[in-house]
C-alpha positions in Angstrom: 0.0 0.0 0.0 1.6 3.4 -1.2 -0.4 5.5 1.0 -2.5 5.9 4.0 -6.0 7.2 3.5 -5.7 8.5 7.3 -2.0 10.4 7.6 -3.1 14.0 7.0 -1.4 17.0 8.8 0.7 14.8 11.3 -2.3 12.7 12.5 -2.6 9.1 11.7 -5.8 7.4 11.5 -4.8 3.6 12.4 -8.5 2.6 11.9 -8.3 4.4 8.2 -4.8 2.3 8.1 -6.3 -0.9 8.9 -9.5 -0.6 6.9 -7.2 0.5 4.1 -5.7 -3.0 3.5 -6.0 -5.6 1.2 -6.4 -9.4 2.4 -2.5 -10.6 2.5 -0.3 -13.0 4.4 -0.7 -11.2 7.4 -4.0 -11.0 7.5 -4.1 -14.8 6.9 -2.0 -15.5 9.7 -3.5 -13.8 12.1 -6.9 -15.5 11.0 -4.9 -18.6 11.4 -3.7 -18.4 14.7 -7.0 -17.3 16.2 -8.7 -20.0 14.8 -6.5 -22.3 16.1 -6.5 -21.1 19.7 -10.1 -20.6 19.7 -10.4 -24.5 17.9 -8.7 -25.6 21.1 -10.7 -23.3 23.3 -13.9 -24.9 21.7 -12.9 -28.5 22.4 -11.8 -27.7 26.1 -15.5 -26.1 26.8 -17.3 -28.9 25.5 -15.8 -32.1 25.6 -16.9 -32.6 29.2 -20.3 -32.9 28.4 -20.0 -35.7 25.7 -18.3 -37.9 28.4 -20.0 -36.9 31.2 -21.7 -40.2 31.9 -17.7 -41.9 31.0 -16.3 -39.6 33.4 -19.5 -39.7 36.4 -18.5 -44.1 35.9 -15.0 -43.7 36.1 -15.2 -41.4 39.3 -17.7 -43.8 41.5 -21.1 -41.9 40.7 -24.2 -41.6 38.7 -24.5 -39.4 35.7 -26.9 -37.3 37.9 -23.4 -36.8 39.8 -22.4 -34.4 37.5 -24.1 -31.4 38.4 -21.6 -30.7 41.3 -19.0 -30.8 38.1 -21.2 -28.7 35.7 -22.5 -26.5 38.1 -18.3 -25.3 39.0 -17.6 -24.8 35.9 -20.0 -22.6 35.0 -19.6 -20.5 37.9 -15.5 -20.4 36.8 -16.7 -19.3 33.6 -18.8 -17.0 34.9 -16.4 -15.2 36.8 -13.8 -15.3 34.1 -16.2 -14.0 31.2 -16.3 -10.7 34.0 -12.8 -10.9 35.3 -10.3 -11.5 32.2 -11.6 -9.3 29.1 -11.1 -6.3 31.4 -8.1 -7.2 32.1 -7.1 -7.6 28.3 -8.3 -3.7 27.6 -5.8 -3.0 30.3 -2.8 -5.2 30.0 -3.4 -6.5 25.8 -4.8 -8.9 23.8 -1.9 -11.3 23.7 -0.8 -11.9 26.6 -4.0 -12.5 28.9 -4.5 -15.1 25.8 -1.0 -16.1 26.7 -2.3 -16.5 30.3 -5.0 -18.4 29.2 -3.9 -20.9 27.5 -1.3 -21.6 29.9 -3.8 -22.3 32.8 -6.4 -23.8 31.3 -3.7 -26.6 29.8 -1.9 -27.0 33.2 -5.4 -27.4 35.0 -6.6 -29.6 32.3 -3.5 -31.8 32.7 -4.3 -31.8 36.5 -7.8 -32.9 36.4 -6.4 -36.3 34.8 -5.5 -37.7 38.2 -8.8 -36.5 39.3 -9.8 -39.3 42.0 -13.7 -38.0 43.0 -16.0 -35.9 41.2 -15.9 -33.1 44.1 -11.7 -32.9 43.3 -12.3 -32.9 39.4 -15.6 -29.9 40.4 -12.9 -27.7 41.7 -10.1 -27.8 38.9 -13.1 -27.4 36.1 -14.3 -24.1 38.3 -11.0 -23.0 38.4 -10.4 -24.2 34.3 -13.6 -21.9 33.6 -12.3 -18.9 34.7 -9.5 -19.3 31.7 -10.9 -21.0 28.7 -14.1 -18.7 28.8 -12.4 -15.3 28.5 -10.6 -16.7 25.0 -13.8 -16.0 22.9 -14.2 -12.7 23.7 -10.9 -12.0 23.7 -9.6 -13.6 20.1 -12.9 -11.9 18.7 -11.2 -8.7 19.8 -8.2 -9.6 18.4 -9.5 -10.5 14.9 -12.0 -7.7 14.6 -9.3 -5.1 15.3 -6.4 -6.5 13.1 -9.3 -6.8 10.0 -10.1 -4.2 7.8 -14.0 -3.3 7.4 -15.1 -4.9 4.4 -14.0 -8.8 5.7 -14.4 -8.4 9.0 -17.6 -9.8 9.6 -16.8 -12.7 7.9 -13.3 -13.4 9.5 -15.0 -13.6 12.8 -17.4 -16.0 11.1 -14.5 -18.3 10.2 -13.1 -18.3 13.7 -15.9 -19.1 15.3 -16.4 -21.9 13.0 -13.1 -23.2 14.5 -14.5 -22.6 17.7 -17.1 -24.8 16.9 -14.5 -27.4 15.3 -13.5 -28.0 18.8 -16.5 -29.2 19.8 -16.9 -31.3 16.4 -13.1 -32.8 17.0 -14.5 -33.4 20.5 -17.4 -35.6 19.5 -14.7 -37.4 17.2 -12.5 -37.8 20.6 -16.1 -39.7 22.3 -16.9 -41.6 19.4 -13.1 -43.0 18.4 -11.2 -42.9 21.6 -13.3 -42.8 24.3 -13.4 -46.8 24.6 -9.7 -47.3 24.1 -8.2 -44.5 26.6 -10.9 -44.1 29.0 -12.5 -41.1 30.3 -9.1 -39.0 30.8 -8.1 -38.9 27.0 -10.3 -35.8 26.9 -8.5 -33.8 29.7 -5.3 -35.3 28.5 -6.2 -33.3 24.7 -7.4 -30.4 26.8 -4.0 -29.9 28.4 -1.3 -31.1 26.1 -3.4 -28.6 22.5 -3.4 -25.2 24.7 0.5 -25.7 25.5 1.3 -26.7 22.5 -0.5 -23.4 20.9 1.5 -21.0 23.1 4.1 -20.1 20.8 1.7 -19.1 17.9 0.8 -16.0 19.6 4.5 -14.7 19.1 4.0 -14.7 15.2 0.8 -12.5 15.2 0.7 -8.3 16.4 -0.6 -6.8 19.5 -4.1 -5.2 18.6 -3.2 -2.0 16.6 -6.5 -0.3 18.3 -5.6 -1.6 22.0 -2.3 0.1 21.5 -3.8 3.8 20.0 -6.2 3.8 22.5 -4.9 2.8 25.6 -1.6 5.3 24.7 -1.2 6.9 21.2 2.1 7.8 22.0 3.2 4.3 22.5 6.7 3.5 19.8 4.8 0.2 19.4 2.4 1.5 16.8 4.5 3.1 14.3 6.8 -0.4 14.8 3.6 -2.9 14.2 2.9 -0.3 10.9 5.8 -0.3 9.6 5.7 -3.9 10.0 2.6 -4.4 8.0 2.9 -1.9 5.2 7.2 -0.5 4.9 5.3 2.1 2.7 3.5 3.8 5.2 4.4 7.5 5.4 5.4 7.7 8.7 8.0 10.6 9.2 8.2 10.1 13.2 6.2 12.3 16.2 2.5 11.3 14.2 -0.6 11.7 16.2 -2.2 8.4 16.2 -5.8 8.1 16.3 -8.8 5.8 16.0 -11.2 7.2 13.4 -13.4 10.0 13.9 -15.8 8.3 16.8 -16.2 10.5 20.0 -14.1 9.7 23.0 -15.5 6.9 25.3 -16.2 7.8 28.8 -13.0 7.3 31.2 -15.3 4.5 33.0 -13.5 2.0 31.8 -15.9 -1.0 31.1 -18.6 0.2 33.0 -19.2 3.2 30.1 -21.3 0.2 28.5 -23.8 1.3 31.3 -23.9 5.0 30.1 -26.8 6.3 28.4 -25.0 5.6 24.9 -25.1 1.9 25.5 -26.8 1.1 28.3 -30.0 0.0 26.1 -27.8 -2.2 24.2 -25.9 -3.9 26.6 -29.3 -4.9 28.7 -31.2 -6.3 25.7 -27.4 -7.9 24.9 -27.0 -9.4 28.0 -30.8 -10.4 28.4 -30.2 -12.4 25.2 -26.8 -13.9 26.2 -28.4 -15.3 29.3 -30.4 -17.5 27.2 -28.5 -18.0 24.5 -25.1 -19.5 26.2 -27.9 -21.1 29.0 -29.5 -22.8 26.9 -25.9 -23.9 24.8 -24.9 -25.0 28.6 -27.6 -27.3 29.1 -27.6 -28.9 26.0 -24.0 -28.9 26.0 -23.6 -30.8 29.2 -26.9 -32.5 29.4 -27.7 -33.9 26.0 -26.0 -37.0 25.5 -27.5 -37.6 29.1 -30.7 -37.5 28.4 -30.4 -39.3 25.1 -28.6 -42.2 26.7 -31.0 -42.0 29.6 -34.3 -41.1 28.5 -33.8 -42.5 24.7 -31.5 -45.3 24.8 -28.9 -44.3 22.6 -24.9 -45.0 23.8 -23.1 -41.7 24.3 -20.7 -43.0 21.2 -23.7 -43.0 19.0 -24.9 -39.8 20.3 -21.2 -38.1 19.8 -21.5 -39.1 15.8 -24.7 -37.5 15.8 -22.9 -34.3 17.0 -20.6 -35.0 14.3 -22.6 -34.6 11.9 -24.9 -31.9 12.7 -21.6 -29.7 13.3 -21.3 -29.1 9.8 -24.9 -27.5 9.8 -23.4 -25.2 12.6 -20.0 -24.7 10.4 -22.2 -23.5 7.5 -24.6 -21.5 9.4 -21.8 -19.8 11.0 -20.3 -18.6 7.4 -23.7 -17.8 6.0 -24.3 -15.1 9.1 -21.1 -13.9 8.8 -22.0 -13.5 5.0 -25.9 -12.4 5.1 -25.0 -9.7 8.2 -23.1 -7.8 5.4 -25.7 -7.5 3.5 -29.0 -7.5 5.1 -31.1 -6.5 8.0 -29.1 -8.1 11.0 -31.9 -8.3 13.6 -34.5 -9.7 11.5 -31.9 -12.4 10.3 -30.9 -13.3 14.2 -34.3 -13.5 15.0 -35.2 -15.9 12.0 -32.1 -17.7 13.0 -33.6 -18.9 16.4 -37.4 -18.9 15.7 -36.2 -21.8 13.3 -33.7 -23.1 16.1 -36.7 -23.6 18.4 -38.5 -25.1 16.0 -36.0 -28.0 15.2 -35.2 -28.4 19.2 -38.8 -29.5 19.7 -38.3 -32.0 16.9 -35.3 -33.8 18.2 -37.5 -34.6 21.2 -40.4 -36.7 18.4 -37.8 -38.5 15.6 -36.2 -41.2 16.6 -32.6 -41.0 17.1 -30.4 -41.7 13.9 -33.3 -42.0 11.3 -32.7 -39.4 8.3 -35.5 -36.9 10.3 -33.3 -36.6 13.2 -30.3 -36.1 11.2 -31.7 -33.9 9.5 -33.4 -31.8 12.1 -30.4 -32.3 14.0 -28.4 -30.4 11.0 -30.8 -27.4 11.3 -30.5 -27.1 15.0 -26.9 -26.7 14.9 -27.5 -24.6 11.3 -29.7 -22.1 13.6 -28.1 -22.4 17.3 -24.3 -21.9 16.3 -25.3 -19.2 13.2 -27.8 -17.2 16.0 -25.1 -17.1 18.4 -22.4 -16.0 15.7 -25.2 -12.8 14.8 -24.9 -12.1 18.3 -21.5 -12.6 19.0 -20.8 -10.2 15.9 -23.5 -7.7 17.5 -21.2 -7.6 20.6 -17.7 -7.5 18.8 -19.0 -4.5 16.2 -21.3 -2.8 19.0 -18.5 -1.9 21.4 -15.3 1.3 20.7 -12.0 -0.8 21.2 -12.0 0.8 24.5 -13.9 -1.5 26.1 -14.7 -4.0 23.1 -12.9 -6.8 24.7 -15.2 -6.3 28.1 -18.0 -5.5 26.5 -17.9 -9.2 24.5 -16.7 -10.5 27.6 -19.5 -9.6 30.3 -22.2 -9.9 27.2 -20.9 -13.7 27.6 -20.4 -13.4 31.6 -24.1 -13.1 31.6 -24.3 -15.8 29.4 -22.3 -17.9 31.9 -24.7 -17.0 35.0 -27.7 -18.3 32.5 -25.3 -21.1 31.9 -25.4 -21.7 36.0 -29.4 -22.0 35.7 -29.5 -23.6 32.9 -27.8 -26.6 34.0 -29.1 -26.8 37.5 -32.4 -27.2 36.1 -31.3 -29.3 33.1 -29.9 -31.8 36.3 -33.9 -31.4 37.8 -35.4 -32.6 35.0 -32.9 -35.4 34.7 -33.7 -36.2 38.5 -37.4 -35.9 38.0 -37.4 -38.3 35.1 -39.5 -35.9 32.8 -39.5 -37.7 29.1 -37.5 -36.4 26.2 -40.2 -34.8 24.2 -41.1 -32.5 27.3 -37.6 -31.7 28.1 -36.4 -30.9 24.4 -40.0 -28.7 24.2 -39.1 -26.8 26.8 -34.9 -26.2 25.8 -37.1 -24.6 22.8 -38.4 -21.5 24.7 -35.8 -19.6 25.1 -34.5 -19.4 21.6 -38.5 -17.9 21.1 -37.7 -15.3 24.0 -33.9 -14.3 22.3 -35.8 -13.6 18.8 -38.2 -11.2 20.6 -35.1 -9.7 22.3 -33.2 -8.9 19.0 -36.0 -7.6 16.8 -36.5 -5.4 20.4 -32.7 -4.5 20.0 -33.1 -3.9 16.3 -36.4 -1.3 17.1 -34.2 0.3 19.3 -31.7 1.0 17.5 -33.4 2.2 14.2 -35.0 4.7 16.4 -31.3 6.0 17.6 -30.6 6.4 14.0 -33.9 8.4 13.0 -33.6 10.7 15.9 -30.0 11.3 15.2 -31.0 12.0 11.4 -29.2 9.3 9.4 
C-alpha cells in the first residue's frame, strides 16, 4: 500500500490504516492463529459434556453426579467472562490469551488424576475462569487486526473453529473414548493449549488496544511499519482511532452510560439464554439421550458430528448475510427456526434421516444465531472497552449457563421424558428472537432521531 488514507497533517488514522488493506499473508496468519486457539478453546469447553456419563462411571457416581461438576464450571466461567476481558483492555490482547492458555492446559492436565467428582468440580471451576475469557478475547483480536469490508466474515470463520472443537470433541467420544478411558479428553485439553503458546508470538498486539490505551506508545508506528514498509510515517505522528467520539473514562462500565446502556441490557438479556441454553444442551444432552432414549453416548457423539457441519455453515452464512441484510430480523429468524427444530429432536427417533436432518438445522440455527450475536457484541463496542464488552455480554451468558444446567440436572432427577424436556430447551431461543428484533427497534430509532 503506497499511502494511508488517514496520515493528514501529522495525524494518523490507524483505523483508516487498517481498513485500508488488502487481504494478505498477514491478514491470513492472524486469522490462522485465532482459529486455532479458539479450535482448542472450543474443544476444552465442551468435551466434558460428551463424556459426562464416562467420566460420572469412572469417578464412582451416577451421571446425575455431575451437576456438582457442571455447576463449578459454569460459575469459573462466569467469573472469568467478567474478570479476564477487562483485564485484556488494560494489559493486551496477547498476553492474557498467553495466560489463558497456559492455565487452562496445566489445569486440564491436572484434572487427569482426578480421584472424585468433588476434586475434578474444583479444577473445572478453576479451568472456567481461563478457557471462557478466550472468545471474547480472540474476537477482539480478529475484529481489530481486520479491515471493514471482511471483518464480519473473518469472525465467522473463527468461530467456526470454535465450533470445530466441539466437532473434534465428539470425534474424541466416538473414536477414543473406549480405548483411553475417560481421561483422553482432559489429557487433549491440556497437552493442544500448550502446544498453541508459541503461535501467539507470530501474530501483532491489537493496533486499536495500542492507539487507544496510549497513542504515543513507539509500538504503533513499529507494528505499521511492519505491515505496510510504505507507510508515510516521518516520526512524532498523532495516532488516532477514526473519527468516533471519545468513550467515557469508566473503563468497562461506560457500556452502562446512556449511549449503550439500552444495548448492553437487551445484549446481555439475550446472552443469558442463549449461552444457558448452549450449557444445558451442551452438558446434558447426551444424558438425556442415553438415559431417556436409549442411545450410547458413542452413538450420540456421531450425531454431533454430523450436525456440526450445519453449525459450520450457518456460521459462514451469518457472517456472509449480516453484510448484507437486516441483521436483527436475520438473528431473529435464525432462532425462531432453532426452536422449531429443538422440539423436533424430542419426536424423531434418534439416527433415522428426520433426526439427522433436524439435528443439521439445530446446529444450522443455534451456532449461526449465536455468531449474529457474537458479531453484534464484537461491532457494537469502541475498542476501548470492546474486549469487556464481549466479555461480560458472555459473563451473563455464563450465569444463564449456571441456571441452565441446575435445572437441566432437575429434569434429569425428575425423570420428565424427552419430548417435554427438548419442548421446553425450545423457549428460550423464542424469548432471544423477541429480544433482538426489540434490539433492532431500538436501534433504528437511535438512528432516526439522530437524522441518518
Amino acid at each position: 500500500m503506497a499511502s494511508n488514507p488517514g496520515a493528514v497533517s501529522g495525524r494518523f488514522d490507524v483505523a483508516a490504516f487498517i481498513d485500508a488493506r488488502s487481504i494478505g499473508w498477514r491478514e491470513i496468519l492472524m486469522l490462522v492463529v485465532c482459529s486455532l486457539v479458539l479450535f482448542i478453546d472450543g474443544f476444552d469447553m465442551y468435551f466434558l459434556g460428551k463424556i459426562a456419563p464416562a467420566v460420572a462411571e469412572g469417578l464412582g457416581g451416577r451421571p446425575v453426579d455431575m451437576t456438582e461438576v457442571f455447576t463449578l464450571q459454569q460459575i469459573g466461567m462466569a467469573v472469568g467472562a467478567f474478570l479476564m476481558p477487562p483485564l485484556a483492555d488494560r494489559l493486551g490482547r496477547k498476553p492474557v490469551l498467553g495466560l489463558c492458555l497456559l492455565m487452562f492446559g496445566v489445569l486440564s492436565l491436572c484434572s487427569v488424576f482426578a480421584t472424585s467428582l468433588t476434586m475434578l468440580a474444583w479444577l473445572r471451576g478453576v479451568s472456567g475462569v481461563f478457557f471462557s475469557a478466550m472468545l471474547p478475547i480472540g474476537l477482539a483480536l480478529i475484529a481489530e487486526m481486520t479491515p471493514r469490508h471482511r471483518r464480519a466474515s473473518f469472525i465467522a470463520i473463527v468461530l467456526v473453529c470454535f465450533s470445530g472443537g466441539n466437532f473434534a470433541s465428539g470425534a474424541m467420544t466416538a473414536w477414543l473414548l473406549d480405548i483411553y478411558g475417560w481421561q483422553i479428553g482432559f489429557w487433549l485439553g491440556g497437552i493442544l493449549p500448550l502446544a498453541a503458546l508459541p503461535l501467539l508470538l507470530l501474530v501483532p498486539e491489537s493496533l486499536a488496544f495500542r492507539t487507544t490505551r496510549d497513542p504515543a506508545d513507539p509500538r504503533i508506528a513499529r507494528t505499521i511499519l511492519s505491515l505496510d514498509p510504505s507507510a508515510p510515517l516521518r516520526g512524532g505522528e498523532s495516532f488516532h482511532m477514526g473519527d468516533a467520539p471519545p468513550v467515557e473514562k469508566a473503563g468497562p462500565f461506560a457500556m452502562f452510560g446512556p449511549r449503550y446502556l439500552l444495548q448492553t441490557m437487551i445484549l446481555w438479556a439475550a446472552c443469558f439464554l442463549a449461552l444457558g441454553n448452549i450449557a444445558l444442551l451442551a452438558n446434558w444432552m447426551a444424558t438425556y439421550f442415553q438415559e431417556l432414549g436409549g442411545v450410547p453416548i458413542q452413538d450420540f457423539a456421531k450425531y454431533l458430528m454430523i450436525g456440526y457441519f450445519g453449525g459450520a455453515v450457518g456460521t459462514l452464512a451469518m457472517g456472509w448475510l449480516m453484510d448484507r441484510i437486516d441483521p436483527y430480523r436475520l438473528i431473529a429468524g435464525f432462532f425462531l427456526v432453532n426452536a422449531l427444530a429443538l422440539a423436533l429432536l424430542g419426536f424423531f427417533p434418534a439416527g433415522t434421516l428426520l433426526f439427522l436432518l433436524t439435528m443439521i438445522v439445530w446446529n444450522f440455527c443455534q451456532v449461526g444465531g449465536q455468531t449474529g450475536i457474537n458479531t453484534l457484541a464484537t461491532l457494537g463496542y469502541p475498542p476501548e472497552m470492546r474486549s469487556s464488552g464481549i466479555g461480560w455480554a458472555g459473563g451473563a451468558g455464563r450465569l444463564g449457563g449456571i441456571a441452565f444446567p441446575l435445572a437441566g440436572g432437575l429434569a434429569l432427577s425428575a425423570m420428565l421424558s424427552l419430548k417435554t424436556i427438548m419442548l421446553l430447551t425450545a423457549i428460550p431461543a423464542v424469548a432471544i428472537a423477541g429480544l433482538i428484533l426489540l434490539q433492532g427497534a431500538a436501534v433504528k430509532r437511535a438512528e432516526a432521531a439522530a437524522g441518518r
